[in-house]
Residue, then its C-alpha position, 0 to 999 in steps of 0.5 A: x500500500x502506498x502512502x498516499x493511498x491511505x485515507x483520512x490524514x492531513x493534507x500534505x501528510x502522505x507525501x512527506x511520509x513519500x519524501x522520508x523515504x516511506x515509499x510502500x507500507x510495510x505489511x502489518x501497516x497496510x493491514x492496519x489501515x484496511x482494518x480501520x485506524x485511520x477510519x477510528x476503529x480500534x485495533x490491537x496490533x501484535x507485531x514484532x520490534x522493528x515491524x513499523x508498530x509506531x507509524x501505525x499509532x502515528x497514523x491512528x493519531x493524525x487522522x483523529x487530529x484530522x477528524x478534529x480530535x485529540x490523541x493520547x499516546x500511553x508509554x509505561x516509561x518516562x525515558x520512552x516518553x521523551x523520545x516519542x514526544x521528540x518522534x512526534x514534532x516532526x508533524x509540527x509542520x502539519x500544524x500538529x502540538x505535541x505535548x509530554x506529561x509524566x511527573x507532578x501526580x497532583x495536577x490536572x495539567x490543563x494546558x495539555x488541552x491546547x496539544x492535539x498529541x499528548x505523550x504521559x506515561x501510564x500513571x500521569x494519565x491516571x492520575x490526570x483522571x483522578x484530578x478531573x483534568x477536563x480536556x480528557x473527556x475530549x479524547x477521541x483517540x488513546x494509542x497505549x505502547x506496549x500493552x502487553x505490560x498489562x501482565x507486569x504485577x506493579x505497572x500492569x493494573x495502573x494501565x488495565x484500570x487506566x484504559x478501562x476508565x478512558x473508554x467508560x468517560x469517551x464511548x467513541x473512543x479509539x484504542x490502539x494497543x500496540x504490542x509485542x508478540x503474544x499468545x493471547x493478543x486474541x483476548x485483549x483485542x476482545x478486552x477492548x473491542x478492537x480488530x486485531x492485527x497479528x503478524x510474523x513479519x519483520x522488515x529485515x530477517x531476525x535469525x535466532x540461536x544458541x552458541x555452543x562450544x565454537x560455533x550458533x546452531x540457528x533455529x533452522x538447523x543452520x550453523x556460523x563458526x565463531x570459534x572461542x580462543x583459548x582463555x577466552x570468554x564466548x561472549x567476547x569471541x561473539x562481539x570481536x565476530x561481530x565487529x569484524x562485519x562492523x556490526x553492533x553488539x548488546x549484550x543481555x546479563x542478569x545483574x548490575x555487576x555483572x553488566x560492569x564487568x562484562x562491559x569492562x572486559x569487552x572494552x578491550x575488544x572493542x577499543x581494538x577496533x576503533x578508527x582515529x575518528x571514532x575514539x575521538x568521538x567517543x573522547x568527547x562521549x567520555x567527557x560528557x558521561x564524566x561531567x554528568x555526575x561526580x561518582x564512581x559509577x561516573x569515571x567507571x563508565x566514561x572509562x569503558x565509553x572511550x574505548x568503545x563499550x558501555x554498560x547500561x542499568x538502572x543504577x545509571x542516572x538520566x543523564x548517563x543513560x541517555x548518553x550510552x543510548x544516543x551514542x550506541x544509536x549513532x554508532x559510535x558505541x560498538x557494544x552494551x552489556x546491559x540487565x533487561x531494563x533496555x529491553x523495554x521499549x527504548x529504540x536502541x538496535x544492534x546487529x547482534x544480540x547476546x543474552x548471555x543469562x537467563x537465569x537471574x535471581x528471584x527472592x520469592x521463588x528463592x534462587x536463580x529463576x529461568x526468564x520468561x519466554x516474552x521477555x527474552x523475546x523483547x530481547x531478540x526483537x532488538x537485534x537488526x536495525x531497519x536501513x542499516x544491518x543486513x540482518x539481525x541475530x540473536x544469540x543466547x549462550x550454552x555451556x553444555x548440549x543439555x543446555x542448548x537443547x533447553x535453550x531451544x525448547x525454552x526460548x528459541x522454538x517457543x512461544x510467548x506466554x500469554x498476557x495476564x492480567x495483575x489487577x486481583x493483587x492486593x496493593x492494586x485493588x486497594x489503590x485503583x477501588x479507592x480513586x474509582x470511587x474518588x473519581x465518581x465512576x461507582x457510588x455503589x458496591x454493584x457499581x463497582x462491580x459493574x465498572x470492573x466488569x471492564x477490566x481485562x481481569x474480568x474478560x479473563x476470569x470465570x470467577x465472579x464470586x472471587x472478584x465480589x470476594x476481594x471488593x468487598x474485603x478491599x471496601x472493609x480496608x479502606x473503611x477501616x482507615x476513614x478513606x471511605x463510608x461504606x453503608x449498605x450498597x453506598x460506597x463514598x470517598x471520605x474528605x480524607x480518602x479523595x486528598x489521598x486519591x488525588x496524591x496518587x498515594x497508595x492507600x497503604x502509604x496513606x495509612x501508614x503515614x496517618x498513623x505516624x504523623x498523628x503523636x508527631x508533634x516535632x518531628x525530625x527530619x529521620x524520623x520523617x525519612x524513616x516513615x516514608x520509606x516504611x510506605x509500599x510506595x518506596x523501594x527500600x534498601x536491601x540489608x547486606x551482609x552486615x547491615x543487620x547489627x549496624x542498623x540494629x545498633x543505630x535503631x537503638x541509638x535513635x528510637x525517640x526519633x521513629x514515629x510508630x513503634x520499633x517491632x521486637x527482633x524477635x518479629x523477624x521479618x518486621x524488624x527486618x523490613x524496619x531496618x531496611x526502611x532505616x537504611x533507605x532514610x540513613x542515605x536520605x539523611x546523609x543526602x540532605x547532610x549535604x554528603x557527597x554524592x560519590x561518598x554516598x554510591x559508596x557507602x550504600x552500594x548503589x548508583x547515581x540513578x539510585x539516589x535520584x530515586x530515592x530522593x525524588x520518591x521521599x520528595x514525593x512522599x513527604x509532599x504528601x506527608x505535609x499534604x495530608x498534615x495540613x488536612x488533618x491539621x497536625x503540629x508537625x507539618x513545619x517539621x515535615x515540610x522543612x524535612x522535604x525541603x532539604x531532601x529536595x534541595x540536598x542541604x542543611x537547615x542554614x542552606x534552605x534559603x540559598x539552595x531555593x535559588x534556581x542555578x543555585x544547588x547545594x555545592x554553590x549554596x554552601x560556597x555562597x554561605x560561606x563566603x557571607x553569603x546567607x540568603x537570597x536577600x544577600x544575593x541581592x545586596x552582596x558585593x558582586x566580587x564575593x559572589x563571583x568567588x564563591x562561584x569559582x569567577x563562572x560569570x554567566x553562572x553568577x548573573x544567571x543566580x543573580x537574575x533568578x535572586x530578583x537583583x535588579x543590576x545581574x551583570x558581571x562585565x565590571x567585576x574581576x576576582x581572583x579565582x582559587x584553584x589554578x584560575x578553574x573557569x572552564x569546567x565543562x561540568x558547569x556549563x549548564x549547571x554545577x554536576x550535583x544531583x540538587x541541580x538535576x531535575 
């Protein structure tokens, strides 16, 4: 099918899409349109990566923008949120905005409906709908990306309950699920009334594996020699095999340790194949990656950059991932060793893929567990780049025939598991029951009931009888903690139960946070610390080995400052779980004791990526402590909004002023302070030398501080200073902004 005989877009639209190089719709695109989407049907699409999946949602959304409506494209990550926003604004030229929408959980954000394609993850639209956002009833078309992570336990019932509500508020809306491949991509696209599109096809071919001793058996029968050295590792034998056709690698391992050290052996592989141009390209990388955040984690992996390899987990901070996924995109990085986080939908191809383990460690089944077929399958579907390999492979690693053969049954022959909805589990009913009758959907226990009967898990589930079980078991919880009057039929939010909806706050969370806050008079800031990281809302630290007697040491040293009671250490598991908590608020404390951050990653075992979660999460936490202190009309909410200040900020008391100051951030408030400058009043009365000194004679830092302190007269141009440190003015870290984490964000 040629572009322009696709109907219903806007003028001009086809064409371009001929001039880009889009010549014939690729199979599963033609398919799509003769099903409807750009007439406003529904449609699943259950395609392969790589196979045009976006265009299809792109032609879903233009013509809808045509028809005069508005598009919603649901991503479950915020890193995938800004690089479909940026894909989007090229149909800026059509008269197309596009806006992007994934933090603030409290805002309606009503500038959004000015934007005909709104891009926000899964847990902002929900919360936009919790809000009453009013431009969501003007939807006419909801494109939701990876659908099948309806099956994931945490992110899955967020995304089922989230389409079931859009579609209850707009009866003519279009749904566009786009989706891996699946085995029972027959059932959503029934969920959701939609024509489904199911196809095999891939633009270029994908051939996949096992490696054994020195050469990959393909699924059909086919064998390539990569014959591995004496002393040398398969995994390494496998991307020098691939260089050698200058191709790419990705390599998938089951820990963040483990990407580090493989990503640290390969750099030796891939560094001897580097040209003059490319290792000064990636000198320029390095220097990026290293400016980006004072750590370890930082040189480590600026180390590797340069010599052409790179490792990529969650540990890693914004900054460093998108540098290590830009670069690999232009070709510059020959090879990532990465956990299965890259395999979840940001664009990063290759020629080869390697998923060196597939086993990775799993505390409730209590050891190392097989990965699911799907999974490893999203990892296959990265391999092979549309317009630049002739091929893609993908390759999983054998030690032994018995291996490779299970290999094949498991992974390379099989097929994807089926998608299962999550939304029974406990955490997820207790949170999406309460914002459904927050939000006006029920008023009843029937109408509940009812407004379930949407959900995928219903369309899955013969049960009615465990369905109306867990309702009503989730309704005597959330009476129990005033978050709702329940009499008789009559399901009603309480004032307290509509603040903790529209905080997006686990009810859980809330209750937790009720409690602690209700015999706090002056709390301090631990305490508070302490208090959101015992909330389900915040993924705490794990105890290593050793941990246990510190914490349990410093659990005793500081008990007046907890808000509840410490479990006994008889209670095992509480305590325990009390004493990650404490670890996870220790790291806070330090954070906001203005500890360095690298001293920090140390102490704490975790990454730069870590800390800004951590941070952001309590953030997030203790804003809706004080929120719901300020409701409840508690004594502590001086307390607590202090102890969320200087988690944001990362400072001392004396710095909270200072570090409010935008450009400011904690290493140059506490240089300012010293240097006698204490306040944002004194910022704008001080002598220009002494600012300009505090801030190292970086002139266009100062006037930037200045300017955003309200002093009327911000320039520099007269101003000269002695500056310490050898005359330091051109640290590329500061270019933009001091490299600490207080500044990011």
């Amino acid at each position: 099918m040629h572009p322009t005989d696709v109907p219903g877009l806007p003028p001009g639209v086809p064409e371009h899409l001929v001039e880009s190089g889009i010549e014939e719709l690729y199979p599963p695109q033609a398919a799509a349109v003769d099903a409807g989407v750009t007439d406003g049907e529904s449609l699943v699409a259950s395609v392969p990566t790589a196979s045009g999946k976006t265009l299809i949602a792109e032609l879903a959304m233009l013509s809808s923008v045509e028809r005069g409506g508005t598009a919603l494209y649901v991503v479950p990550l915020r890193a995938l949120a800004s690089e479909k926003k940026a894909e989007f604004e090229r149909w800026a030229d059509f008269d197309v905005d596009v806006g992007v929408s994934t933090g603030n959980y409290e805002s309606s954000e009503e500038w959004l409906s000015s934007r005909d394609i709104v891009v926000a993850t899964s847990e902002k639209v929900d919360s936009l709908v919790r809000n009453g956002a009013p431009w969501i009833d003007d939807l006419t078309c909801v494109v939701a990306d990876e659908v099948h992570l309806v099956d994931d336990p945490n992110r899955g019932p967020t995304l089922e309950v989230t389409l079931a509500k859009l579609r209850r508020i707009n009866s003519g809306l279009q749904v566009v699920a786009l989706s891996a491949t699946v085995d029972n991509a027959d059932e959503v696209a029934d969920w959701l009334d939609a024509e489904l599109v199911k196809s095999d096809w891939r633009p270029i071919d994908l051939r996949t594996g096992v490696h054994y001793g020195d050469a990959i058996t393909f699924d059909d029968g086919e064998q390539r020699e990569v014959p591995v050295g004496r002393g040398e590792r398969p995994t390494a034998a496998l991307v020098a095999d691939t260089l050698e056709e200058d191709g790419s690698s990705l390599v998938f391992v089951n820990s963040r340790r483990n990407a580090e050290a493989a990503a640290r052996r390969l750099a030796d592989v891939t560094e001897s194949a580097l040209t003059p141009d490319e290792r000064a390209a990636l000198a320029d990388v390095a220097d990026e990656v290293a400016a980006a955040s004072d750590t370890e984690t930082s040189e480590d992996l600026a180390a590797v950059v340069r010599k052409g390899a790179a490792f990529h987990h969650a540990g890693l901070s914004a900054d460093h991932r998108s540098l290590v996924e830009d670069a690999f995109r232009d070709r510059k990085l020959k090879a990532i060793c990465a956990t299965p986080t890259l395999a979840a939908g940001v664009n990063t191809p290759s020629r080869r893929v390697i998923v060196r383990d597939w086993r990775r460690y799993d505390g409730e089944f209590g050891g190392m567990k097989p990965l699911e077929t799907l999974e490893v399958h999203q990892m296959f579907g990265r391999a092979g780049r549309p317009g630049l390999d002739p091929y893609g492979e993908a390759v999983l690693l054998a030690k032994d025939h018995d291996t490779m053969d299970e290999l094949f049954e498991r992974y390379v022959w099989a097929d994807p598991e089926p998608v299962r909805s999550k939304l029974a589990r406990e955490p997820a009913m207790r949170t999406h029951l309460l914002a459904t009758v927050a939000s006006g959907f029920a008023r009843t226990r029937d109408g509940l009931l009812d407004f379930l009967e949407g959900t995928l898990y219903a369309a899955q589930t013969d049960e009615g009888d465990r369905l109306a079980s867990v309702v009503d078991s989730t309704l005597d919880y959330l009476a129990a903690n005033d978050f709702v009057d329940h009499e008789g039929d009559e399901v009603t939010a309480t004032s307290l139960g509509h603040t903790v909806s529209r905080l997006y706050l686990d009810p859980m969370s809330a209750a937790e946070i009720v409690g602690g806050l209700r015999d706090a008079d002056d709390p301090t800031p631990l305490g508070c610390y302490h208090l959101v990281c015992r909330t389900p809302d915040m993924y705490e630290l794990y105890l290593k080995s050793g941990d246990r007697e510190t914490y349990t040491e410093l659990c005793y040293e500081r008990e007046e400052e907890f808000l509840g009671r410490v479990p006994s250490e008889f209670e095992d598991v509480r305590f325990e779980e009390w004493l990650s908590a404490l670890k996870t608020a220790k790291l806070l404390e330090d954070w906001a004791s203005e500890v360095d951050e690298d001293r920090i990653t140390e102490r704490y075992g975790v990454g730069p990526g870590d800390v800004r979660g951590k941070v952001d999460t309590a953030e997030w936490l203790l804003g809706a402590a004080e929120r719901l202190a300020t409701d409840l009309d508690l004594d502590c909410v001086v307390a607590v909004r202090e102890a969320k200040k200087r988690v944001q900020y990362g400072v001392r008391e004396e710095l909270l002023d200072l570090a409010g100051v935008r450009n400011v951030g904690r290493k140059r408030a506490r240089r300012l302070y010293e240097a006698g400058v204490e306040s944002r009043a004194d910022l704008r009365e001080a002598d220009k030398a002494v600012v300009l000194g505090a801030l190292r004679g970086r002139e266009r830092t100062a006037e930037r501080i200045l300017e955003n302190a309200g002093r009327r007269d911000p320039s520099m141009e007269t101003v000269s200073v002695d500056v310490e440190d050898g005359g330091d003015t051109s640290d590329a870290r500061d270019a933009d902004g001091q490299a600490s984490l207080g500044d990011f964000g």
